[in-house]
C-alpha positions as CSV (number, residue, x, y, z in Angstrom):
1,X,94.9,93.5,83.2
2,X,96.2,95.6,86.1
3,X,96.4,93.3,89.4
4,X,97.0,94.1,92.9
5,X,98.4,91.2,95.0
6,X,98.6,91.9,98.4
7,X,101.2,89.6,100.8
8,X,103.1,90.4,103.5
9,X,105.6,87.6,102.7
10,X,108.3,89.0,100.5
11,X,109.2,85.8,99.0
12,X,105.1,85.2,98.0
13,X,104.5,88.5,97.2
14,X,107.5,87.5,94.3
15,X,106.8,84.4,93.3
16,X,103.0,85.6,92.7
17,X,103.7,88.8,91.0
18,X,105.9,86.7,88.9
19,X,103.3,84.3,87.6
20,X,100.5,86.9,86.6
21,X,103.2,89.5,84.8
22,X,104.2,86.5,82.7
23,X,100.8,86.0,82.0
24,X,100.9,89.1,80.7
25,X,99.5,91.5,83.6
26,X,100.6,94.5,85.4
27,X,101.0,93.6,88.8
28,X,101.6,96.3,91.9
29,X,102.4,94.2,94.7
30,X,101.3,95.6,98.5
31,X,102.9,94.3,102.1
32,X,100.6,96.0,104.3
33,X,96.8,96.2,103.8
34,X,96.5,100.1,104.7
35,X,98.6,100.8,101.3
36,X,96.4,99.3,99.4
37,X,93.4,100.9,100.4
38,X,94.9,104.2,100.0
39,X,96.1,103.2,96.7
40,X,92.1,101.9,95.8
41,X,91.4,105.3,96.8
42,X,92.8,106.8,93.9
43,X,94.0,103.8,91.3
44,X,91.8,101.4,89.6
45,X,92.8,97.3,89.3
46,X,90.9,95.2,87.2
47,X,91.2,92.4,90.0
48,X,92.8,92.0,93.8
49,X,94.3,88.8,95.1
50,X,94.3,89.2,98.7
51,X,96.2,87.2,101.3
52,X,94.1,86.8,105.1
53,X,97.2,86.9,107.5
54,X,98.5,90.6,107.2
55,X,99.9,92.8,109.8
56,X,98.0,95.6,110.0
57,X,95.1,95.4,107.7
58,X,93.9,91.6,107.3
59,X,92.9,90.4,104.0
60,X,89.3,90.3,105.6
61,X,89.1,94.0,106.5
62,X,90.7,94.9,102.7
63,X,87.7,93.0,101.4
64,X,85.0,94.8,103.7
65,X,86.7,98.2,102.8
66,X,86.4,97.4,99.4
67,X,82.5,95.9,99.3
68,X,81.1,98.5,101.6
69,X,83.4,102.2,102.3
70,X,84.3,101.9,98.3
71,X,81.4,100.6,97.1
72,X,83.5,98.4,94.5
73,X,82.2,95.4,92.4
74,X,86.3,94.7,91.7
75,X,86.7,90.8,91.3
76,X,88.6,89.6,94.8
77,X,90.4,86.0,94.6
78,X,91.8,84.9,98.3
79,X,95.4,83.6,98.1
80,X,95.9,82.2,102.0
81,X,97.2,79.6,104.4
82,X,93.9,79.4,105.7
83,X,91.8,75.9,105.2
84,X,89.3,76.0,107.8
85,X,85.8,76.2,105.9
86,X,84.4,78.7,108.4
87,X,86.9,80.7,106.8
88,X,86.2,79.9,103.2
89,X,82.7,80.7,104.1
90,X,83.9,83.9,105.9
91,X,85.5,85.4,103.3
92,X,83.2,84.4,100.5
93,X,79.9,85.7,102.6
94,X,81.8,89.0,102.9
95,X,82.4,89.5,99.2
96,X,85.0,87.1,97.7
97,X,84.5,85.7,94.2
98,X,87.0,82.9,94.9
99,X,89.2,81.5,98.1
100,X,92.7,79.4,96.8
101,X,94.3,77.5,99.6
102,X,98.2,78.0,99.6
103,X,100.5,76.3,98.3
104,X,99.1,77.6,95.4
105,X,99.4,76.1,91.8
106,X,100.0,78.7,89.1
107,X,97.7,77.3,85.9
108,X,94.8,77.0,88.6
109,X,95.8,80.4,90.3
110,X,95.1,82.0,86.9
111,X,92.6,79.9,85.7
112,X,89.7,81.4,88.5
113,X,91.6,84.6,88.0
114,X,90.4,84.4,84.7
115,X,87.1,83.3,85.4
116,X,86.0,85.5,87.9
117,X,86.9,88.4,85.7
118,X,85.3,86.8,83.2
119,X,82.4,86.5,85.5
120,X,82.1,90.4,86.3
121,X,83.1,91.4,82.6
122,X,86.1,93.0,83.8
123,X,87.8,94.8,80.5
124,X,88.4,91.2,79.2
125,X,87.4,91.2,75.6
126,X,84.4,88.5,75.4
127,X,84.3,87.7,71.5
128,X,84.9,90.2,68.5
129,X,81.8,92.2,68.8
130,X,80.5,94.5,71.5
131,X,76.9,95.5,71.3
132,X,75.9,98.4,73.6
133,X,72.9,100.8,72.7
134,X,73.3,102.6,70.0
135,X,76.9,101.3,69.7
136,X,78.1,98.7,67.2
137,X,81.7,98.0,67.6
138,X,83.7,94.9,65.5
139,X,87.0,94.4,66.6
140,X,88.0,92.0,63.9
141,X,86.9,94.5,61.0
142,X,88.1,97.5,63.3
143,X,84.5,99.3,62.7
144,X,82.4,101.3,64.6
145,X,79.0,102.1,63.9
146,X,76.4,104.6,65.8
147,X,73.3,103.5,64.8
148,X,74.6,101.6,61.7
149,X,76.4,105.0,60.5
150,X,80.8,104.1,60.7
151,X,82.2,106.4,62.5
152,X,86.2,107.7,61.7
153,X,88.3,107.0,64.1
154,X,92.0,106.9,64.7
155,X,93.9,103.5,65.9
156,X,94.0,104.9,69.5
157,X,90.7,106.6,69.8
158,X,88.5,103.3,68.9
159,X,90.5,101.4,71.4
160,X,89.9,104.1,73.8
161,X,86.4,104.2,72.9
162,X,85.7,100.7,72.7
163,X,87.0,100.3,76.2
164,X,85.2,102.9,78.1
165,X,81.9,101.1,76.4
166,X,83.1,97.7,78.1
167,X,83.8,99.8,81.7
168,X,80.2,101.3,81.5
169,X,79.9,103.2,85.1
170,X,83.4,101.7,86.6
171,X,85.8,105.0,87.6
172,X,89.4,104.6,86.1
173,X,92.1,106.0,86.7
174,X,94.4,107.8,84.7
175,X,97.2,105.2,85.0
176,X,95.2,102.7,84.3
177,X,93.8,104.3,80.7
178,X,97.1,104.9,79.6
179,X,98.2,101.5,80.4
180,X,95.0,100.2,79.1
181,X,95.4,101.5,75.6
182,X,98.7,102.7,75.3
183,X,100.8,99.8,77.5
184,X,102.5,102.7,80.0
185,X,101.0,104.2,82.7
186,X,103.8,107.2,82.3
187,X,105.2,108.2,78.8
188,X,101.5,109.7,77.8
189,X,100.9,112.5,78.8
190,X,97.5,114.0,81.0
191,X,97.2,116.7,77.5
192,X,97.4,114.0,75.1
193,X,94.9,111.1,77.2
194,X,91.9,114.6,77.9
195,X,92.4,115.3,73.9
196,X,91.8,111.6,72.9
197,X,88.6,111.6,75.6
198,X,87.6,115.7,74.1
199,X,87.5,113.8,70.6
200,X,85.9,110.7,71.5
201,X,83.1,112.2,73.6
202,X,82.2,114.3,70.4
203,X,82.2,111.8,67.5
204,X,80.5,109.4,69.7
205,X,78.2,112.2,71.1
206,X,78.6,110.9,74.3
207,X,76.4,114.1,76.1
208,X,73.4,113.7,78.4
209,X,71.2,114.8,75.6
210,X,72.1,111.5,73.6
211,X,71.9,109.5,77.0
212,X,75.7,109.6,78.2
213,X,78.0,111.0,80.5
214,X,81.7,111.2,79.6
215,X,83.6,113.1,83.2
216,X,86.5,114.0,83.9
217,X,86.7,113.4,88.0
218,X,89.2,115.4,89.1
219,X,92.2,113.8,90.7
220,X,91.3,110.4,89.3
221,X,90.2,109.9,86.0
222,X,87.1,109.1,84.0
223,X,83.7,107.3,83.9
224,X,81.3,106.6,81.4
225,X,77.7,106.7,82.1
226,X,74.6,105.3,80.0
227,X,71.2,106.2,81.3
228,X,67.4,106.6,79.8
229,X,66.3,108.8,77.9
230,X,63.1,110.7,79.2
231,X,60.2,108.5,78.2
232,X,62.4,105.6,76.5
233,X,63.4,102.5,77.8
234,X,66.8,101.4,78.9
235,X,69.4,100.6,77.2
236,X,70.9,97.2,76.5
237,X,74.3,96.0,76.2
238,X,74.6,92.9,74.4
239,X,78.3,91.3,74.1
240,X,79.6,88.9,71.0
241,X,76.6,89.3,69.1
242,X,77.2,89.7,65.4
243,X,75.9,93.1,63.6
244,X,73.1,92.7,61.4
């Protein structure tokens, strides 16, 4: 999962970037609060941790950026020096899933990481099977169905298409596909990430008339849309159930 801690101590901002790449995340670490809201402007993290106490842009104002210019449901854990509970509550009533009181401890740091992601359904994989619609998608069998039909896809395309079904409606970023699916946010190409979407978008007929919406926004990236059809009923998405 792509991270961004935010910490205007150096030695912190280390020591936690440390612990979640070892973990096995990508981490971009941010000093001052303004640079990470330009950076959620035009990147996509699957989870912030946030410190309070930062020079020009508190933790506080990060998190109200986030929850009401951005509009984003992105899971925010508090990482501070801060104990009093007015500010737990603070912080918490503005948006936070989860306040951690420094010195912090790093199994429980990213133990309610994990389970606030898990919470949200951030692109953490929640069993084998993914349910959504029409969709029937088993990882442990590497099928695919569209309404019980298998579909032929390539090793990179089903984990492409597999992921933009567990991001329903959540805008990512460029960078954050490629690191997504192919582990590097650089040595793939723009050409080579639009032909994987071009492809996916018409095997999976991912088109209004079927009830999706596959864009391009430009600058950014993608988002994957699932509405009604005229007359029909929503669609559900149903995680770790097991095909019939």
């Amino acid at each position: 999962m792509r991270i961004a801690v935010l910490d205007d101590d150096p030695s912190q901002l280390e020591l936690l970037s440390h612990w979640l790449q070892i973990a096995g995340h990508h981490v971009q670490p941010f000093e001052l609060g303004a640079e990470l809201v330009r950076a959620l402007e035009h990147e996509t993290f699957g989870a912030l941790v946030l410190d309070w106490n930062v020079p020009d842009l508190s933790g506080i104002e990060v998190l109200g950026r986030v929850r009401q210019q951005l509009q984003s449901r992105i899971p925010v854990l508090f990482s501070t020096a801060r104990s009093a509970e007015k500010d737990i509550v603070s912080a918490l009533r503005a948006g936070a899933d989860d306040y951690l009181v420094k010195p912090l401890r790093r199994m429980e740091l990213l133990a309610r990481l994990e389970a606030v992601t898990r919470r949200k359904g951030v692109d953490i994989v929640q069993g084998q099977q993914l349910e959504v619609g029409v969709f029937r998608v088993d990882r442990g069998t590497r099928t695919f169905l569209r309404e019980n039909q298998p579909l032929r896809l390539t090793a990179k395309d089903f984990e492409l298409a597999e992921f933009f079904l567990r991001n329903i409606g959540r805008l990512l970023s460029r960078a954050y596909i490629r690191e997504q699916i192919w582990s590097t946010s650089h040595s793939v190409s723009s050409r080579t990430l639009d032909t994987h979407v071009s492809r996916i978008r018409n095997k999976l007929r991912l088109t209004p008339e079927f009830g999706w919406r596959l864009t391009a926004v430009y600058g950014y990236g993608y988002r994957l849309e699932q509405f009604a059809m005229t007359g029909a009923s929503p669609l559900a998405t149903r995680e770790g159930s097991t095909p019939a």
